[in-house]
C-alpha positions in Angstrom: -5.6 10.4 -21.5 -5.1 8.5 -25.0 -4.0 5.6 -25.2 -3.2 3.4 -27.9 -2.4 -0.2 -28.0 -0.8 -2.1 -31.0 -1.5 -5.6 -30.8 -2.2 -8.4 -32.8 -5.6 -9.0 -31.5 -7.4 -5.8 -30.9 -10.7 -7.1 -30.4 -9.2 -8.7 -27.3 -8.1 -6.1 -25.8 -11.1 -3.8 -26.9 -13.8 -6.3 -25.7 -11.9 -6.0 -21.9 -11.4 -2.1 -21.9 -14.8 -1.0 -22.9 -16.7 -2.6 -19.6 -17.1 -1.8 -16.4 -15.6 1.5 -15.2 -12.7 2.2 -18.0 -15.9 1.7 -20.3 -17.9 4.4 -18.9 -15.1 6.1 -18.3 -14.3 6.2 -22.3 -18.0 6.9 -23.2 -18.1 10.1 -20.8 -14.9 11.2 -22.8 -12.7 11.3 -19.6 -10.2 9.0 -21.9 -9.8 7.1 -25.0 -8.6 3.8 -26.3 -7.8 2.6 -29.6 -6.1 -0.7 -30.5 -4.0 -0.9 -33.7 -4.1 -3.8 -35.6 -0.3 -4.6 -36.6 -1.1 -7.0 -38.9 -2.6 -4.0 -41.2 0.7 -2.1 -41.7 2.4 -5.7 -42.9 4.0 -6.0 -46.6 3.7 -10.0 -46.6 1.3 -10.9 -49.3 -0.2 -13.5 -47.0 -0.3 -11.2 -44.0 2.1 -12.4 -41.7 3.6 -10.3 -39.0 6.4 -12.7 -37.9 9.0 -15.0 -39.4 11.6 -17.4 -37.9 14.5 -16.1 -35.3 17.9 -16.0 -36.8 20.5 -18.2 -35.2 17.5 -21.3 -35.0 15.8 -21.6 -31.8 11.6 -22.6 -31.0 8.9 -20.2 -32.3 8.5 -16.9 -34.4 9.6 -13.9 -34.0 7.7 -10.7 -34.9 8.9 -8.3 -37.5 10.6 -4.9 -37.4 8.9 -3.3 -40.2 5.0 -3.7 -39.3 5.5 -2.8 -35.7 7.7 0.1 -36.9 5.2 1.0 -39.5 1.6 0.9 -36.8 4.3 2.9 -34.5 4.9 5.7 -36.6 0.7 5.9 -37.8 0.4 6.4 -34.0 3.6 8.9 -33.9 2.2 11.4 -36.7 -1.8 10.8 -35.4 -0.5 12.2 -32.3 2.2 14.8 -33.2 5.0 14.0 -31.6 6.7 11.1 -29.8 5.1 9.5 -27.8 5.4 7.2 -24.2 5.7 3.8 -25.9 5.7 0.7 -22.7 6.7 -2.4 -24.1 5.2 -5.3 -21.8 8.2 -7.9 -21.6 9.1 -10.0 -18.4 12.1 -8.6 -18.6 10.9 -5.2 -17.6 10.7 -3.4 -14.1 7.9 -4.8 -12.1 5.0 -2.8 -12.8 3.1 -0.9 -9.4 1.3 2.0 -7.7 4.2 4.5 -8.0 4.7 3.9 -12.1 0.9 3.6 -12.3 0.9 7.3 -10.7 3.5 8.4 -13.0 2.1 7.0 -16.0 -1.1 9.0 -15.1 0.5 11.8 -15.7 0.7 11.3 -19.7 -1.8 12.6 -22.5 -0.5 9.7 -24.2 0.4 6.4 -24.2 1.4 3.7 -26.5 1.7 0.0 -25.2 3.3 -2.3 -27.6 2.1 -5.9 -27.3 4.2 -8.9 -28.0 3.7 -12.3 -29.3 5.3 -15.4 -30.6 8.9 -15.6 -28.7 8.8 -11.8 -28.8 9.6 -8.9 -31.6 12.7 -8.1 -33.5 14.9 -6.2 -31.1 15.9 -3.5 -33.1 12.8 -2.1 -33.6 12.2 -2.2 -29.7 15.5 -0.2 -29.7 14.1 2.6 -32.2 10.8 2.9 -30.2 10.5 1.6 -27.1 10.6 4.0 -24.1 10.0 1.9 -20.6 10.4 -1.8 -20.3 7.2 -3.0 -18.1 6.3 -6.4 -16.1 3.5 -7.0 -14.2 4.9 -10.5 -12.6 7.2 -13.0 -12.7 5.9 -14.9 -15.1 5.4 -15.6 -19.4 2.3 -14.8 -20.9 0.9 -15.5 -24.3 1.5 -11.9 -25.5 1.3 -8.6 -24.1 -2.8 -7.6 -24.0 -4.1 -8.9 -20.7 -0.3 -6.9 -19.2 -1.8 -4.0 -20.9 -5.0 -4.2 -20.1 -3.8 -4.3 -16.2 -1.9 -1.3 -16.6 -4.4 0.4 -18.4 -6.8 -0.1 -15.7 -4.6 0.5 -12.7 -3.7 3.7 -14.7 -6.9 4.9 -15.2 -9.1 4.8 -12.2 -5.9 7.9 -10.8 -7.5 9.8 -13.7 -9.5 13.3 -12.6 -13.2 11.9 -12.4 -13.0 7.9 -13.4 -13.8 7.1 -10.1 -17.4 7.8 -8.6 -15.5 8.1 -5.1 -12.5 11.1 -5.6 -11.1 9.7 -2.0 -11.4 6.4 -3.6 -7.9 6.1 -5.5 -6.0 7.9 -2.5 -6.9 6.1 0.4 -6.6 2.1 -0.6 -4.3 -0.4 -1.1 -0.5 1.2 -1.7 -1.3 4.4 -0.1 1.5 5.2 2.0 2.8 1.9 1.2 0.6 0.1 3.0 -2.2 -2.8 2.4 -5.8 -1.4 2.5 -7.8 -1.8 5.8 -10.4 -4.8 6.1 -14.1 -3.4 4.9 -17.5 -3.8 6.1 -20.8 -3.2 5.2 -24.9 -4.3 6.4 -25.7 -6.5 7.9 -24.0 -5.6 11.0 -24.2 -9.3 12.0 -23.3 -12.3 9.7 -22.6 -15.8 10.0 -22.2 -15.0 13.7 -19.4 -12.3 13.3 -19.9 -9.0 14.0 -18.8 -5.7 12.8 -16.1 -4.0 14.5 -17.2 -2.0 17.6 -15.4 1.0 16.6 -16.7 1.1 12.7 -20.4 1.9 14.5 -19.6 4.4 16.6 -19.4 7.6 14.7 -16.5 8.9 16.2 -14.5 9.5 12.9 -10.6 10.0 14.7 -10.8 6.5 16.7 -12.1 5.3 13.0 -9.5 6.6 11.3 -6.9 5.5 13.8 -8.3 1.9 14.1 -7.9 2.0 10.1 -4.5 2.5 10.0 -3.3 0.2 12.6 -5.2 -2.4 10.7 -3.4 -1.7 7.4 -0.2 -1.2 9.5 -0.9 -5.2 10.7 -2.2 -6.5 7.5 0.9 -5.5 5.8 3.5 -6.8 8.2 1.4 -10.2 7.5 0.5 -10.2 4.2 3.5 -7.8 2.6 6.2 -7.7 4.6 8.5 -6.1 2.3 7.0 -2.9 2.3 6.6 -2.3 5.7 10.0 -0.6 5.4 8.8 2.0 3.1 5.5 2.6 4.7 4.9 6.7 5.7 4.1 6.4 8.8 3.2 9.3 11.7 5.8 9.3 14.8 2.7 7.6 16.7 2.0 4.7 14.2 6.0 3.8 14.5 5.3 3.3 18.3 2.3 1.2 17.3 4.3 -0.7 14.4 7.5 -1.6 17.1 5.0 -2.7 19.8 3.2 -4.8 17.3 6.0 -6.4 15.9 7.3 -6.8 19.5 4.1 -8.7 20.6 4.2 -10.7 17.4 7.7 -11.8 17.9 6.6 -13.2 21.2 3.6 -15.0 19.8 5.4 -16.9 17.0 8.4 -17.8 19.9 
């Protein structure tokens, strides 16, 4: 996986992405990052990027012709035309099923925004998916691409010390991840569940996935619906939200 990011602050973005696991990730070679300055494909004398929004209104507006112009260094470094994700509220709510499908690209190009946002019709020449990752206005588009890059690149072939570690978690199956537990066995008084020391993987597993099964009908509700479940786990899912119907009457 490349990715490229054009942005107005690359050191931003680069001093997030080249810690933790994406940063050993990107030194064993498993991907690469490289954040394009927009600002250095400007034809302002004084080096702006942005200028005010025609028909008045608050703020700047960023230019066609740099964005264009860092797009198409990226275009011809690569070869062809590439996945670009403009970050934007406006977007489709970013999650684990576009993160999956994003993961599937050799390349991709997120555009970062700033100001009150960039000249529309240079989103229209090379923008190819319109992404959010809430309900809310940021500053610009780096810590939305940063997310994404993340969430994108831990489903990448060896980025993750644990290979069950991206499969079996939170989203899998549509469902919240189980509660964890580690040593020691006793803490502040509480204790570990029974069944987590008892070795017997099935009961485990089982006890697992009602867990996730409960915490999502608490915590996420609306995905419940969607949730793959086994014809047992239904059972288990209509009796619990049977018993918890009673309790809350």
């Amino acid at each position: 996986m490349n990715y490229y990011i054009l942005t107005l602050f690359p050191d931003m973005v680069m001093d997030g992405l080249n810690t933790s696991i994406i940063g050993r990730a990107k030194e064993k070679g498993l991907l690469s990052i490289e954040a394009v300055n927009i600002r250095d494909f400007t034809e302002n004398k004084h080096n702006r990027v942005d200028d005010y929004p025609y028909g008045g209104g608050a703020g700047m507006v960023m230019q066609a012709q740099p964005v264009y112009d860092a797009y198409r260094h990226v275009e011809e470094k690569i070869g062809k035309k590439p996945r670009v994700i403009y970050m934007t509220p406006q977007g489709k709510t970013f999650n684990q099923s576009m993160a999956e499908e994003f993961a599937k690209e050799e390349e991709l190009v997120f555009l970062c925004g700033h100001y009150e946002g960039i000249d529309e019709r240079v989103l229209e020449e090379v923008v190819t998916d319109y992404v959010s990752i809430g309900d809310y206005v940021l500053t610009g588009g780096e810590l939305p691409a940063m997310v994404m890059i993340d969430a994108i690149s831990r489903l990448l072939e060896d980025v993750l010390h644990n290979d069950t570690s991206a499969e079996f978690e939170t989203f899998h199956d549509n469902l919240l991840e189980y509660p964890q537990y580690s040593r020691p066995e006793t803490w502040n008084g509480k204790k570990v569940p029974e069944v987590l020391l008892s070795g017997h993987h099935a009961n485990i597993e089982k006890w697992r996935r009602e867990q996730s099964i409960m915490r999502t009908v608490e915590w996420r509700p609306d995905l419940i619906e969607n949730a793959v479940l086994s014809k047992k786990e239904k059972q288990f899912l209509d009796k619990y939200l049977e018993e918890r119907k009673k309790d809350l009457h």
